[in-house]
N, C-alpha and C positions, 0 to 999 in steps of 0.2 A: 504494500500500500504506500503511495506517494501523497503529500501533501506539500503545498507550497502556500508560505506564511507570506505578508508584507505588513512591514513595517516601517514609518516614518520616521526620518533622520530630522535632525536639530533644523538643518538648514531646507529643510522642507522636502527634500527630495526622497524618493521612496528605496528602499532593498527587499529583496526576494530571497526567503529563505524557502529552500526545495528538502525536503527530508521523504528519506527512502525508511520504511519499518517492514521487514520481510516475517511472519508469523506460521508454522509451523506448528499441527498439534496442538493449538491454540497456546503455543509460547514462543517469546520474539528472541528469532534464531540473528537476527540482524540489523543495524540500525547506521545510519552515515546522514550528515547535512553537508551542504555548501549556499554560500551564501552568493548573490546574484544582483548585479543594478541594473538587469532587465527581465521581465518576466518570463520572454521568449529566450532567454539562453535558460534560466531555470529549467523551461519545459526540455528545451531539448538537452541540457542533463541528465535528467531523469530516464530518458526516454535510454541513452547510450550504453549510463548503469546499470538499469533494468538490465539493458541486453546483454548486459556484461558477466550480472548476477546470477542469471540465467544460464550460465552455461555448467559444465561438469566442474565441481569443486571449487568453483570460484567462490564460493561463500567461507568454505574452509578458510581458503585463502586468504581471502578479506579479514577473516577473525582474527588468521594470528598476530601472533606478535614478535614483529620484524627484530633487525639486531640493526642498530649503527655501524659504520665504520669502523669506527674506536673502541667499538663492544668487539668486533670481527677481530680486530689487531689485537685486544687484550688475549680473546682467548687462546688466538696461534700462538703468541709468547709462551702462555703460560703452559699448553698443549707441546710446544716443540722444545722448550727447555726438561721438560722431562725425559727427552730424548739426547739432546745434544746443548752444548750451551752456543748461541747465537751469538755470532762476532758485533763488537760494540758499536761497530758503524751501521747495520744493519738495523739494531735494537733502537739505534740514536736517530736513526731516519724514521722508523713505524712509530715513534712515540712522537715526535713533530709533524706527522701524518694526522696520527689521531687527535694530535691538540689545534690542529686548524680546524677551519671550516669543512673540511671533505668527512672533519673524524663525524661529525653530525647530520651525514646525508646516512638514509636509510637504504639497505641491503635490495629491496626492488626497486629504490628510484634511483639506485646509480647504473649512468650508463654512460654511452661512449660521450656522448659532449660534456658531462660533468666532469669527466674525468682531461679531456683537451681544455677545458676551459681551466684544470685545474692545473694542470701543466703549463697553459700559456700566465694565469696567474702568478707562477713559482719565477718564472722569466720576468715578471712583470716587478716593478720597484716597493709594490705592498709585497709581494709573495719572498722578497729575498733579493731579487737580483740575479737568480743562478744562471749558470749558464745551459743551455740545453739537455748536455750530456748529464750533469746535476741533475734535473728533474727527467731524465731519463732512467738514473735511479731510482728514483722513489717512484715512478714507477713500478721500475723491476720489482723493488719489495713488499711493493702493495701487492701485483699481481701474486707474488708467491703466498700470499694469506688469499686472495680472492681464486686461487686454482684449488683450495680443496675445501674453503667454507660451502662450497654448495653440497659436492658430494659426500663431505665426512657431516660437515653439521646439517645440514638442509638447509641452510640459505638463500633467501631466493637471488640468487646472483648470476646475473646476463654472464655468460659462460664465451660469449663474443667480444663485449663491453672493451675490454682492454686490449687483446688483438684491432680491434677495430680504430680502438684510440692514437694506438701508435702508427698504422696507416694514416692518419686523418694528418696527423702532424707533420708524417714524413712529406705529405704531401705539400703542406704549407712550408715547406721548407727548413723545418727545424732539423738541422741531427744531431739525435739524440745518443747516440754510440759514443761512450767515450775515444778522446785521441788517445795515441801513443805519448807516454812523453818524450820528448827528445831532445831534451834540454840535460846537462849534469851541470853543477857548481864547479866554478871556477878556481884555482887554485888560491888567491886571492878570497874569494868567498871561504874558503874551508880554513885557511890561514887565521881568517880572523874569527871565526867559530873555535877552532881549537885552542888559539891564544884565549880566548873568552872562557873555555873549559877551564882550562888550565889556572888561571888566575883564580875560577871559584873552587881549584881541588887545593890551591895553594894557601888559599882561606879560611877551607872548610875539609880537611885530608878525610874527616868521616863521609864524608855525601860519595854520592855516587860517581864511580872512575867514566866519567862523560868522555874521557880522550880515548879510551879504550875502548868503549863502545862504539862509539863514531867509526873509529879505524877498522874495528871489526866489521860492522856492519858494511861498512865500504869493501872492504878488500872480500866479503865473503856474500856479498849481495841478499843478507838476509834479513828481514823484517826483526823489530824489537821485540815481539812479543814471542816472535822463534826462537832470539836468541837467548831470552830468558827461559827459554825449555827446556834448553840444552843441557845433560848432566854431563857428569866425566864419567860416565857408563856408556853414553853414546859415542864417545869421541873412538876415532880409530886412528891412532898413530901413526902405526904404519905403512894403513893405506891414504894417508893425508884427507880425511874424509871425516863426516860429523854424521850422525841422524837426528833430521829436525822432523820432530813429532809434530802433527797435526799442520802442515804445511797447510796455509789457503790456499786454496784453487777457488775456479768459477762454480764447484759441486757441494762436493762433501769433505770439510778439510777435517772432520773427526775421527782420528784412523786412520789419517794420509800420513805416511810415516816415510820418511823419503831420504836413502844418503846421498848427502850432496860436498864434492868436493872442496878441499878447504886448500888456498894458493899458499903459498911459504908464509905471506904476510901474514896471514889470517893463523895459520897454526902459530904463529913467531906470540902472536898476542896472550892467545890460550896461552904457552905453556908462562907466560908472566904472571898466570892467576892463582891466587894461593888453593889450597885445596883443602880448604876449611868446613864447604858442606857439599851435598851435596850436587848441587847445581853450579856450571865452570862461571856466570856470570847472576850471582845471586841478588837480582835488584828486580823489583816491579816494575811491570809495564809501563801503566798508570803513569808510577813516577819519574820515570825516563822521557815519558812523553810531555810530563809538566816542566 
C-alpha cells in the first residue's frame, strides 16, 4: 500500500511525502518514504519501487542491514591479522580509507563512479595532493577487502565496481601504476646523512649505530624491517649469503624466506657486530625509521 502525504513549508511552498507499507499475513513485512517537491515525481517513485519490490527477494534485501566501508575495512583487518600480520603501509592506507568520506558510503551504493570520483578527489588539493600512482594504491587495498566481502561475508558488493573504476580512469588519462624509481642519492647526499649519523652516535654512543645501518642497507639492498630479522643463525659465512625471512613481495611475504647474497661490504659490516643477542642488528623498525 502506497500513500503520498503533502505538506506545507514555512515559505508557503508544498512537499510530497510518498511512503510504500508492504503487509503480509496481516503484518508489515516492509516500510520506506522519500520525500518529493512534486507530486508527479512522488507518483512515479512509487510506481518504480513497487516494481522493484516486486521482484524475487528484493524485500529480503531491502530489510537488511548493509555494512559501510569502514565496517568492511575493520572486519578484513581484524579477519586477516589472525592469519598473517599486515604490513604497516597497507594497514596505514585502509585506516585513512575508512576515516574519509568513502569509509561512510554503504556496501550497495558503492560503485564504479564513487569510487573514480574518489580517486580523482585523493588527486585533488582536499583529498591530499597525491599523485596518481598514490591513489592507485589505495585503490589496490581497498579492492583487496572488496574481493572477498561479498563472497566470505555477503556483502552486497558490485563484484565489477572497481575493475570498472580503474578503466574509467585509465581512460581519463591518469596512470595509476607506480614508476620505477630511478633516481639513487648522490654521494654528497649520503656524505652528509652519514656525517649527521655520526655526530648523533658521537653524542649519544647508546642510540642506534645509524652508520651501520645505512651502509648495510646500501651495500646489501635490503629493507629495514628485513634487516632487523636477520639473526646470526641465518647468516652463512661461507657462502657470503644471509636468509631474510619474510621478504615483501607483490603476494605473500609471510613464509617468503629467501637467501640472498651479501657483497664483501655488507658481510665487512656484520662481522663488526657484537654478538650479544640474538639478532646480528638488534634495533626496531619503528625506531630506525623515526
Amino acid at each position: 500500500m502506497a500513500t503520498i502525504r503533502v505538506r506545507k513549508r514555512t515559505n508557503g511552498s508544498s512537499s510530497y511525502t510518498a511512503q510504500i507499507r508492504l503487509i503480509r499475513d496481516g503484518a508489515q513485512v516492509y516500510q520506506e518514504s522519500q520525500t518529493f517537491t512534486r507530486k508527479q515525481t512522488a507518483q512515479a517513485w512509487i510506481r518504480k519501487r513497487e516494481a522493484e519490490l516486486d521482484q524475487p527477494g528484493a524485500i529480503e534485501r531491502a530489510n537488511r542491514e548493509g555494512a559501510t566501508v569502514k565496517e568492511m575495512i575493520e572486519r578484513y583487518v581484524l579477519e586477516m591479522e589472525k592469519a598473517r600480520a599486515l604490513g604497516k603501509t597497507k594497514l596505514a592506507t585502509l585506516k585513512a580509507i575508512s576515516e574519509s568520506y568513502l569509509g561512510q558510503i554503504n556496501d550497495q551504493d558503492l560503485n564504479c563512479q564513487i569510487l573514480v570520483e574518489y580517486a580523482v578527489w585523493r588527486m585533488g588539493p582536499e583529498g591530499g595532493g597525491v599523485l596518481p600512482q598514490t591513489a592507485g594504491n589505495d585503490l589496490a587495498h581497498l579492492g583487496a577487502v572488496l574481493s572477498i566481502a561479498r563472497p566470505a561475508w555477503g556483502y552486497q558488493v558490485d563484484p565489477h565496481a572497481m575493475g570498472d573504476a580503474r578503466k574509467v580512469l585509465r581512460k581519463l588519462g591518469y596512470n595509476m601504476r607506480s614508476r620505477e624509481r630511478d633516481r639513487r642519492p648522490t654521494l654528497d647526499e649520503l656524505d652528509k646523512l652519514l656525517t649527521h649519523f655520526q655526530g648523533i652516535l658521537a653524542y649519544r654512543p647508546s642510540s642506534i649505530n645509524m652508520l651501520k645501518m645505512t651502509a648495510f642497507a646500501l651495500f646489501s639492498t635490503r629493507r629495514q624491517e628485513e634487516i632487523t630479522r636477520i639473526k646470526w643463525s641465518d647468516l652463512d659465512e661461507a657462502g657470503n649469503r644471509v636468509l631474510v625471512r619474510d621478504m615483501k613481495n607483490p603476494g605473500q611475504k609471510l613464509g617468503n624466506d629467501v637467501w640472498c647474497h651479501l657483497p664483501p661490504e655488507a658481510m665487512a659490516i656484520i662481522q663488526t657486530m657484537p654478538k650479544a643477542v640474538e639478532e646480528i642488528f638488534p634495533y626496531n623498525a619503528e625506531s630506525i625509521s623515526a
